[in-house]
Legacy VTK file of the C-alpha trace (Angstrom):
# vtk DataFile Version 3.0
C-alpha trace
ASCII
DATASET POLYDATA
POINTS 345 float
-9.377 2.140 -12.701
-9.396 0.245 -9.604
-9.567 2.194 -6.312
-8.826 1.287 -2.868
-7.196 2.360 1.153
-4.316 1.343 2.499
-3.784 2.036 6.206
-0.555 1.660 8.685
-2.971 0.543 11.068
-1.684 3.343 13.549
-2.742 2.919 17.234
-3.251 6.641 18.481
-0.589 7.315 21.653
-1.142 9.873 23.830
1.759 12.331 25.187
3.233 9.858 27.550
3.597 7.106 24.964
-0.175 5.093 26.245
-2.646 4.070 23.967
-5.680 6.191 23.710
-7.476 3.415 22.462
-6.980 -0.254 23.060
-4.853 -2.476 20.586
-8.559 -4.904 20.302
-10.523 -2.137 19.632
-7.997 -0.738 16.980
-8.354 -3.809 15.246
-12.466 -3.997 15.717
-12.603 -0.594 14.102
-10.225 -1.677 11.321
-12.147 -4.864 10.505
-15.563 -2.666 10.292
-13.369 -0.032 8.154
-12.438 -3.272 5.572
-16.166 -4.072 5.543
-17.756 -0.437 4.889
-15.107 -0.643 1.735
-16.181 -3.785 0.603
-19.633 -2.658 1.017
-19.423 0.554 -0.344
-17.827 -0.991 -4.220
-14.036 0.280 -3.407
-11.623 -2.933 -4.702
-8.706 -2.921 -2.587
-7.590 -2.729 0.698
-4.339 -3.017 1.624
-2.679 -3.250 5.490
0.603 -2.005 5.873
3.649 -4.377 8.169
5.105 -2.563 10.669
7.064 -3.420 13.861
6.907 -0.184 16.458
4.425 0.951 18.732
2.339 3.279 17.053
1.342 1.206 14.304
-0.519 -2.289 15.369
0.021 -4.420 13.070
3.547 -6.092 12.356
1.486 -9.302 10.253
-0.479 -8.392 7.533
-1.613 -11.710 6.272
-3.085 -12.603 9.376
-5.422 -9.485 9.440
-6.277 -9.956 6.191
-7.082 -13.444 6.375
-9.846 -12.186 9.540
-10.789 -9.509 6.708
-11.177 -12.065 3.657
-13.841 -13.905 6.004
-15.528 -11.004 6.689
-15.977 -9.728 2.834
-17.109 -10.865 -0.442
-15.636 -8.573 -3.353
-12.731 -6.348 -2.101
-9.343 -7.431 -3.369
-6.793 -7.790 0.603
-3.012 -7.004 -0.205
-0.062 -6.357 2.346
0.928 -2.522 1.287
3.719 -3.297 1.928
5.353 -6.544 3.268
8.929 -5.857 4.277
10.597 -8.913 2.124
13.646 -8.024 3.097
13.338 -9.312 6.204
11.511 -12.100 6.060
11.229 -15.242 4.626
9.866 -15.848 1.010
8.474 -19.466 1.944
6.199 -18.192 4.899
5.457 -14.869 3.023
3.825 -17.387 -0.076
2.234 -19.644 2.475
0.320 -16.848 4.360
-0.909 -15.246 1.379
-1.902 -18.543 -0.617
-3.915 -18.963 3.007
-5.771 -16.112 2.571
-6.740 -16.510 -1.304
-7.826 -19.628 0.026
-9.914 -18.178 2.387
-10.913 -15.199 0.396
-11.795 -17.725 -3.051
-8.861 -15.652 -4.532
-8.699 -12.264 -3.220
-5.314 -12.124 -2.128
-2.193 -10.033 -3.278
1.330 -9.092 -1.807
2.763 -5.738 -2.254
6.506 -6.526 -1.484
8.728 -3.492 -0.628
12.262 -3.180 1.021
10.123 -0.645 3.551
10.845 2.585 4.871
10.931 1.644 8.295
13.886 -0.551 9.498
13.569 -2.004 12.528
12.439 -5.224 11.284
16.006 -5.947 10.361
17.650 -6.119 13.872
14.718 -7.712 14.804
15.629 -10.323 12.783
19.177 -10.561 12.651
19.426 -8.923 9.063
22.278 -6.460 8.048
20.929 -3.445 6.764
24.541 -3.139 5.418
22.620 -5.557 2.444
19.339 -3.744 2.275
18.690 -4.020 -1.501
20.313 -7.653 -1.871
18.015 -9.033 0.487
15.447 -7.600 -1.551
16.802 -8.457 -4.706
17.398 -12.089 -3.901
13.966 -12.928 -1.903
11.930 -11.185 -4.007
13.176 -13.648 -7.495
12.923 -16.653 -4.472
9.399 -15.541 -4.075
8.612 -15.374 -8.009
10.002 -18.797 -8.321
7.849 -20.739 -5.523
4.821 -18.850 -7.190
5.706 -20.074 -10.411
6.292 -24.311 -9.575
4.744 -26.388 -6.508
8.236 -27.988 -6.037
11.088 -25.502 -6.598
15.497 -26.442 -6.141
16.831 -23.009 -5.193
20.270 -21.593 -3.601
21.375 -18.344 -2.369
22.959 -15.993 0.398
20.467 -15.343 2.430
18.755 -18.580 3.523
18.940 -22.064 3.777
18.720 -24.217 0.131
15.860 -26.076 -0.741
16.213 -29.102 -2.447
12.747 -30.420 -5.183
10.896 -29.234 -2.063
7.199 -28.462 -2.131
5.780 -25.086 -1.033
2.148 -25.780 0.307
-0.562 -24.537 0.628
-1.243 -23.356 -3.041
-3.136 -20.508 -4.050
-6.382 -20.469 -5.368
-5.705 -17.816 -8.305
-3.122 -19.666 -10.714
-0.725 -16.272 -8.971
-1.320 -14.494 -6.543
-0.252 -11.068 -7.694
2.658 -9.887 -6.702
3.318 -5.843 -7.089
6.604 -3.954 -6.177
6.205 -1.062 -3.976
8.470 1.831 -5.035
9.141 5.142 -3.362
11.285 7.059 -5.802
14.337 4.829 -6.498
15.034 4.440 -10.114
16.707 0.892 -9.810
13.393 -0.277 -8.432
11.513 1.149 -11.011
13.264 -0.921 -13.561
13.574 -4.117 -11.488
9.818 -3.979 -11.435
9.697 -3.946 -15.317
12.532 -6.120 -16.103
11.019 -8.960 -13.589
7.424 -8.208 -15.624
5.708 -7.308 -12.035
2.755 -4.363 -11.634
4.156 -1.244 -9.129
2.762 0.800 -6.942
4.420 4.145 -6.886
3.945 6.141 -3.609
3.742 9.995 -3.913
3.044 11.463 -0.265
3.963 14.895 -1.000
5.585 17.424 -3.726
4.054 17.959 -6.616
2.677 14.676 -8.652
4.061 15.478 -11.912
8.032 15.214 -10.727
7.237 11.512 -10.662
5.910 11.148 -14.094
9.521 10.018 -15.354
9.533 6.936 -13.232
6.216 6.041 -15.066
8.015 7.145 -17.851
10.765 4.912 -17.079
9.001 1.397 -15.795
7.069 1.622 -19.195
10.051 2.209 -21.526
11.783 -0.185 -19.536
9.392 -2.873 -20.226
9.367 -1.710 -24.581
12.857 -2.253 -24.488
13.402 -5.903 -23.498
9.899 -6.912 -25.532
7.164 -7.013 -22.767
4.102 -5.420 -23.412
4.101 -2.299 -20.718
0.377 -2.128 -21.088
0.152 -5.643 -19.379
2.164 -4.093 -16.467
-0.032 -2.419 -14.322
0.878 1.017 -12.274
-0.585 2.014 -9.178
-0.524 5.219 -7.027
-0.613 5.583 -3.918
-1.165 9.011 -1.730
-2.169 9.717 1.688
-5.858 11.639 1.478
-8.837 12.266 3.498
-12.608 13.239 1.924
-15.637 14.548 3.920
-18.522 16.815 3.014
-16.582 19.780 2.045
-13.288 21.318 1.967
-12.459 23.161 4.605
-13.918 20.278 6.683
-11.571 18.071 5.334
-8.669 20.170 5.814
-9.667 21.092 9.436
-10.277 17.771 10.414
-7.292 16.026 8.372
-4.470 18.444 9.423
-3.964 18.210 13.280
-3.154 13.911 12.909
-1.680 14.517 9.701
0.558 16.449 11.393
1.669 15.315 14.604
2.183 11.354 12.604
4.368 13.579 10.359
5.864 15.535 12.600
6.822 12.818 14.978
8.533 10.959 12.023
10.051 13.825 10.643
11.629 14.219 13.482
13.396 10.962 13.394
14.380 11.257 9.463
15.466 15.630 9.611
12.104 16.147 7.606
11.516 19.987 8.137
8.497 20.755 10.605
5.135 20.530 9.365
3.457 23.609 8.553
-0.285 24.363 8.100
1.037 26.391 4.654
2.618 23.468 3.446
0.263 20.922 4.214
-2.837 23.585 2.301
-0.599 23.353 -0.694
-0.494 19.992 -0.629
-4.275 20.206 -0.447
-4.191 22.206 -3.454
-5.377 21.180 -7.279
-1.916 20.037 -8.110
-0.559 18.746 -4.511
0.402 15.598 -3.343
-2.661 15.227 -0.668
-6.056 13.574 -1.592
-8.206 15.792 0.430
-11.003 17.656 -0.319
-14.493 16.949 -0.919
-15.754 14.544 -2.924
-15.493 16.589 -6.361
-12.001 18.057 -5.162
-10.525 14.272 -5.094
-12.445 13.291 -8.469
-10.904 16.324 -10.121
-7.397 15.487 -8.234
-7.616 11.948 -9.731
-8.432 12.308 -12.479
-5.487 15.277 -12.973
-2.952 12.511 -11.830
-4.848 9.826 -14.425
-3.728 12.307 -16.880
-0.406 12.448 -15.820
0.168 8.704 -15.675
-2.906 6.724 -16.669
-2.804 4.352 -14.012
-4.897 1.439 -13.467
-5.478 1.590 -9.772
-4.926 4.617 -7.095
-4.662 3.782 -3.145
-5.394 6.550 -0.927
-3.993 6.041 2.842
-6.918 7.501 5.165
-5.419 6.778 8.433
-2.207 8.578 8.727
-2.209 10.073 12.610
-5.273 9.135 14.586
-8.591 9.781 12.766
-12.027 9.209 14.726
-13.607 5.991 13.189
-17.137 7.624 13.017
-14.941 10.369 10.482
-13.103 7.604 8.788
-15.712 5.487 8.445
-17.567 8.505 6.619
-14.467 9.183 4.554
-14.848 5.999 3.375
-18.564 5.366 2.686
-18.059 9.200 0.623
-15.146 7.509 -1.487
-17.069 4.634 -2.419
-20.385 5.830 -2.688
-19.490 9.738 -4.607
-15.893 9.530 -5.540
-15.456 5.699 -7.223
-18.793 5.736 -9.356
-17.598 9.145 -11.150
-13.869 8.091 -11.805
-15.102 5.041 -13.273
-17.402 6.518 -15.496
-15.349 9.441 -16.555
-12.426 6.676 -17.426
-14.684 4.363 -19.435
-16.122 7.115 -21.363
-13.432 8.925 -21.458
LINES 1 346
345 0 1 2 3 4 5 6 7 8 9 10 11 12 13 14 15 16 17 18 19 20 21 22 23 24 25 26 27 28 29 30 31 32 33 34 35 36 37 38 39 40 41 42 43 44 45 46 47 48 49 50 51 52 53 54 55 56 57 58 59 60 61 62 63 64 65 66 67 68 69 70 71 72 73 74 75 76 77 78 79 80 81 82 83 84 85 86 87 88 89 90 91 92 93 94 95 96 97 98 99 100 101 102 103 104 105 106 107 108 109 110 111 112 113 114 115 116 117 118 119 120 121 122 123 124 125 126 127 128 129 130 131 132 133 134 135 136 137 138 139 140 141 142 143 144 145 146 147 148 149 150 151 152 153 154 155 156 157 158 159 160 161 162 163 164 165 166 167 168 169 170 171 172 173 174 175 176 177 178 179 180 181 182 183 184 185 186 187 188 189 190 191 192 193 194 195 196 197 198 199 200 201 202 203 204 205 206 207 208 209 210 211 212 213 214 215 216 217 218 219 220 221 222 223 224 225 226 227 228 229 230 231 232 233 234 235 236 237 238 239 240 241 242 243 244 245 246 247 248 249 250 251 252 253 254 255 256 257 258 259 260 261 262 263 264 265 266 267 268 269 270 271 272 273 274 275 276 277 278 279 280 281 282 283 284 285 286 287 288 289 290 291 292 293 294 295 296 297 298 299 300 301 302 303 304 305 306 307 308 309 310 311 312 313 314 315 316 317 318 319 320 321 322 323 324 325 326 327 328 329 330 331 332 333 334 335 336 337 338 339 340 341 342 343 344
């Protein structure tokens, strides 16, 4: 199994909206977070796009192409890029520019995202949400596919035997579908033959085990091979020495981030209770100490035996000394185990 972090990137406000820390040093501490993962034998990190204040970074490729010269081993996908809203051409260009620049460590997780203000910003309907998914992400399949591609459709201009340059340095650059619980997506991902990442941030695990289900029978039933079709999870999570430090530590940015977003999407509030169930064997959240997310990992291997699992460190506004631990303990205690326990297993 591969493992890896994902991060929003957030940049920690304080109660009247100012940053407690500066947007340069957000992304200084981010670059030495990539590095410590790279370092520490993790393969992925992923940097989430985003276009509001409290998360920093609204271009993925471009911080991963700083991170790809910074690292030797570590796999650098978008998680996600918001296709949606932008343009196929320049999403394939950025990307090819950091395999080139990583010798061919790039991916793209594309995803219709769960935050929308990238479409006003620009000019997309949200009245067409999943069609401007549906059509750029086949537009980005094809230039992946052929140097020179003819294409039409609604959404941009025609290209006519054009060339789509720079090329990548792996013969594709992986592309994986991001999916938060939407059947349709789940078999879009199969039918089109592309990996996905299924995020579960909360409830309990098993409830998703049909979409699994779903992608894989998908896949039997028009003749593809659902064993070449990799499935990734992704949870929000937090390790350190023990427990109750974890907890204690984790909950208070955990849930103001949560709280605060809640509040603009009528989640209930945020409750220590719920958030210690979550904690729990069977929950949702990946914290613990090192044993507690080795046992949690390997309960949701059982439940969908997954090739790669993403844990999100940074949701709310974690100390770097603390996630800069977290991470050194998942690479160092968590990722040996899991490996070994899956290969002998």
């Amino acid at each position: 199994m591969e493992l890896g972090i994902y991060s929003f990137v957030e940049l920690p406000l304080d109660s009247s909206g100012g940053n407690k820390i500066s947007p340069r040093q957000r992304l200084s501490n981010l670059m030495e977070e990539i590095v410590l993962a790279d370092q520490a034998g993790l393969d992925v990190f992923g940097i989430g796009e985003h276009h509001r204040p409290d998360f920093i970074v609204s271009s993925p490729a471009v911080v991963l192409a700083a991170a790809a010269v910074k690292t030797q081993n570590i796999r650098l996908t978008s998680a996600v890029t918001v296709l949606s809203s932008d343009d196929p051409v320049r999403v394939f260009q950025d990307f090819s520019t950091v395999d080139l620049l990583s010798n061919g460590r790039a991916e793209i997780m594309a995803g219709r995202g769960s935050f929308i203000e990238s479409f006003p910003l620009f000019g997309y309907d949200l009245e067409e949400y999943d069609s401007l998914f549906e059509e750029k992400l086949q537009l980005l399949m094809k230039i992946r596919e052929s140097e020179k591609i003819t294409w039409s459709g609604r959404h941009r201009p025609e290209l006519k035997n054009l060339g789509i340059y720079p090329r990548s340095v792996q013969e594709k650059i992986p592309v994986w579908v991001a999916v938060g619980g939407t059947p349709q997506s789940v078999v879009r991902a199969a039918v089109l033959g592309l990996p996905m990442a299924l995020a579960i941030i909360g409830g309990d695990p098993d409830r998703f085990v049909p979409f699994a289900e779903l992608y894989r029978n998908t896949a039997k039933n028009i003749k593809r091979d659902p064993s070449k079709l990799p499935l990734s999870i992704n949870s929000h999570g937090y390790i350190a020495e023990d427990s109750q430090q974890a907890r204690d530590e984790y909950y208070p940015p955990y849930a103001e981030v949560m709280g605060r977003i809640g509040r603009e999407r009528n989640w209930p509030p945020q409750t220590r209770g719920r958030f210690d169930d979550e904690c729990a064997p069977h929950g949702a959240l990946f914290v613990g100490s090192p044993q507690q997310v080795i046992d949690k990992i390997m309960y949701e291997y059982g439940l969908f035996q997954h090739q790669r699992c993403l844990i999100q460190f940074s949701v709310g506004s974690i100390p770097h000394a603390k996630m800069m631990k977290s991470i050194e303990l998942f690479g160092t205690k968590v990722a040996p185990v899991i490996r070994r326990e899956i290969t002998t297993g």
